[in-house]
PLY file of the C-alpha trace (Angstrom):
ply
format ascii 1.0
element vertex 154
property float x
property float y
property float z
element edge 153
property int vertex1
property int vertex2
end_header
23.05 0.14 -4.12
19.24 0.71 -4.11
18.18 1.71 -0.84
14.34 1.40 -1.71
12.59 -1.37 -2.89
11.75 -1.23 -6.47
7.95 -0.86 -6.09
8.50 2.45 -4.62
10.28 4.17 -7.25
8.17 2.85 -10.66
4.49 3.89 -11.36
3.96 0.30 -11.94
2.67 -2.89 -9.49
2.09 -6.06 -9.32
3.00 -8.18 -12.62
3.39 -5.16 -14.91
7.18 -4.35 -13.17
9.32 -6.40 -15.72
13.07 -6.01 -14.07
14.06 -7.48 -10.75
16.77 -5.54 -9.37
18.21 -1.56 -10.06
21.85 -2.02 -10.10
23.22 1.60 -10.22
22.04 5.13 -10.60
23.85 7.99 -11.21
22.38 11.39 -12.55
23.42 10.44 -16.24
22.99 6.84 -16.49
20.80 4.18 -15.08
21.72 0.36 -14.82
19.19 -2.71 -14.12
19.07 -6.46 -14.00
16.27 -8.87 -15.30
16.19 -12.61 -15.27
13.83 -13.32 -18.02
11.28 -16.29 -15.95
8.86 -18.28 -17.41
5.12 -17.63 -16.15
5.68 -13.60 -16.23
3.12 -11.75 -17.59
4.63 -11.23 -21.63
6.17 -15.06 -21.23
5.22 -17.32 -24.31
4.55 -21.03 -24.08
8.34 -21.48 -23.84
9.21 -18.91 -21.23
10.55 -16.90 -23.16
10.10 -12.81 -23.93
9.48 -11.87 -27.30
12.12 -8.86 -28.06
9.82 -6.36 -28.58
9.27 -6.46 -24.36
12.61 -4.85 -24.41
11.66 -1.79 -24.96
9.41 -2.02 -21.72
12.03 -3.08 -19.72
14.61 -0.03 -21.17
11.17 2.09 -20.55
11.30 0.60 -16.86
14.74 1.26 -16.22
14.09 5.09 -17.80
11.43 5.11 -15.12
13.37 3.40 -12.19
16.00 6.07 -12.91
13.42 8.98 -12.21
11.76 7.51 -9.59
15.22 6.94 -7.86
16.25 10.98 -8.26
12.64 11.89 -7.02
13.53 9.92 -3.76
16.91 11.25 -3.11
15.22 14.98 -4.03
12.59 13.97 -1.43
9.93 14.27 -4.18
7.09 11.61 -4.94
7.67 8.86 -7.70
5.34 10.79 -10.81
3.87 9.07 -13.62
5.55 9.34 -16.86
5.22 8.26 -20.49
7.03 6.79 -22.91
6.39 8.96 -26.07
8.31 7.08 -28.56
11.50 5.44 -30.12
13.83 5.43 -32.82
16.04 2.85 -33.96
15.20 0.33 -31.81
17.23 -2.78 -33.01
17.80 -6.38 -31.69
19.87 -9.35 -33.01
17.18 -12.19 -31.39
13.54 -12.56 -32.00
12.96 -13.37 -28.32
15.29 -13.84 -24.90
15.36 -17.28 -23.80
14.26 -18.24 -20.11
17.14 -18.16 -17.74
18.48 -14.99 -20.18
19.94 -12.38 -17.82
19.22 -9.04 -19.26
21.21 -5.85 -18.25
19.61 -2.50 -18.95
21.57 0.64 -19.59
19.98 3.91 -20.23
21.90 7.18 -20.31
20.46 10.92 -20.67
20.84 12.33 -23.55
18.70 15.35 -22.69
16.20 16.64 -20.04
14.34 19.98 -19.98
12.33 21.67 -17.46
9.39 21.21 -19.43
9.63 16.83 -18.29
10.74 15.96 -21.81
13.51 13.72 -22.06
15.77 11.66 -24.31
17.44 8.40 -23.25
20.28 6.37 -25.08
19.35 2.44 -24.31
20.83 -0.60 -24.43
20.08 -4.17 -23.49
22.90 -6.65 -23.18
22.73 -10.49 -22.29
24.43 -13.75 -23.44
24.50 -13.39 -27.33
22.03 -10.60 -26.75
22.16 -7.03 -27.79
19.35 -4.31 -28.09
19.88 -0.97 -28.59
16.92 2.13 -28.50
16.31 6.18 -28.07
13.74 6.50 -25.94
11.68 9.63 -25.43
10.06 10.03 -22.59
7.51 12.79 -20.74
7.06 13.83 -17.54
4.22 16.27 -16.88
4.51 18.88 -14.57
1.04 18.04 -13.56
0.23 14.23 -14.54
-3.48 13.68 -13.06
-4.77 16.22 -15.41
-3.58 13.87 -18.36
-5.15 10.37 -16.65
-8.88 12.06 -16.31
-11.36 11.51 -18.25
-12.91 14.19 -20.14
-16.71 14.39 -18.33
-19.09 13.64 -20.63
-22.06 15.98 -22.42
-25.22 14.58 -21.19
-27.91 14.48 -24.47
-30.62 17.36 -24.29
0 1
1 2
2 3
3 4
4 5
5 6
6 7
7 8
8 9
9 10
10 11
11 12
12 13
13 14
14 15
15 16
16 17
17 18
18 19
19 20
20 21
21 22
22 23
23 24
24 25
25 26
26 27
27 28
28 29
29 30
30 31
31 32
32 33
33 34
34 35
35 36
36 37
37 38
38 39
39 40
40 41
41 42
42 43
43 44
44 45
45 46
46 47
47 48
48 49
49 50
50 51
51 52
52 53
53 54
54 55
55 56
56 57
57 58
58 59
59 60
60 61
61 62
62 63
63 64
64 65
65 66
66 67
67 68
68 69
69 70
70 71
71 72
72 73
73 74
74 75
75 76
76 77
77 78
78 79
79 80
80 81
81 82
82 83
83 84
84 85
85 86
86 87
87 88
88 89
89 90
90 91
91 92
92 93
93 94
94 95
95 96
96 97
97 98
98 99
99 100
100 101
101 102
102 103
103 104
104 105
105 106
106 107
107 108
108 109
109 110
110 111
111 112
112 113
113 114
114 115
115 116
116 117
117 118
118 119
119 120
120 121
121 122
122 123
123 124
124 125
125 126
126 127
127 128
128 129
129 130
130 131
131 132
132 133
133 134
134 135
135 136
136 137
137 138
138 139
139 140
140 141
141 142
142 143
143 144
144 145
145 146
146 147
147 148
148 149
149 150
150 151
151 152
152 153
């Protein structure tokens, strides 16, 4: 279904991208895959992820979903943030290794303004996690990643 690799449509690299695989993309809904590894950058001594990861990886898919309507519109991948959540919820304390994790996020709303709400949910074997997630995207994101210059003392 994805006809870019993954890398080019999240702000992220390396270690910090958290899901393997985007399974489906509409312009409402988003769908991904993770299979939770030991070794990965969150992993405890087990291999496992502790729940709270999960809202990364819903926060991922979020961002795999814009990332993947900014390539079909032609447009660059832009930075966004995760502002907050409500109600996140989760019936484990961690997902075991070998867990596979699917990721659903659908829009709830968008503005013009980049401010957007997500409906979330994480499913696996004996696994459910469910979150609103709102999320940001500035019209113009380097001006929020520099750093204010500095007064030099008199």
């Amino acid at each position: 279904m994805n006809r870019w690799p993954l890398a080019e449509l999240l702000p992220h690299a390396g270690d910090m991208i958290l899901i393997d695989e985007l399974l489906t993309c509409s312009e409402e809904a988003v769908e991904t895959r993770l299979c939770v590894r030991p070794g990965g950058l969150f992993s405890q001594a087990d291999g496992s992820l502790p729940a709270w990861v999960g809202l990364e990886l819903m926060a991922q898919s979020v961002a795999a979903y814009a990332g993947y309507q900014a390539r079909l519109a032609e447009r660059p991948v832009e930075l966004g943030f995760l502002l907050g959540t409500r109600k996140f919820e989760c019936n484990v304390e961690r997902f075991p290794a070998g867990s596979e994790l699917r990721i659903r996020g659908l829009r709830s709303l968008q503005d013009d303004n980049g401010m957007g709400v997500f409906e979330c949910h994480l499913e696996g074997d004996g696994i459910a996690a469910s979150a609103r997630l709102n999320v940001f995207r500035p019209p113009h994101p380097d001006g929020y990643l520099q750093e204010p210059a500095q007064d030099s003392p008199a």
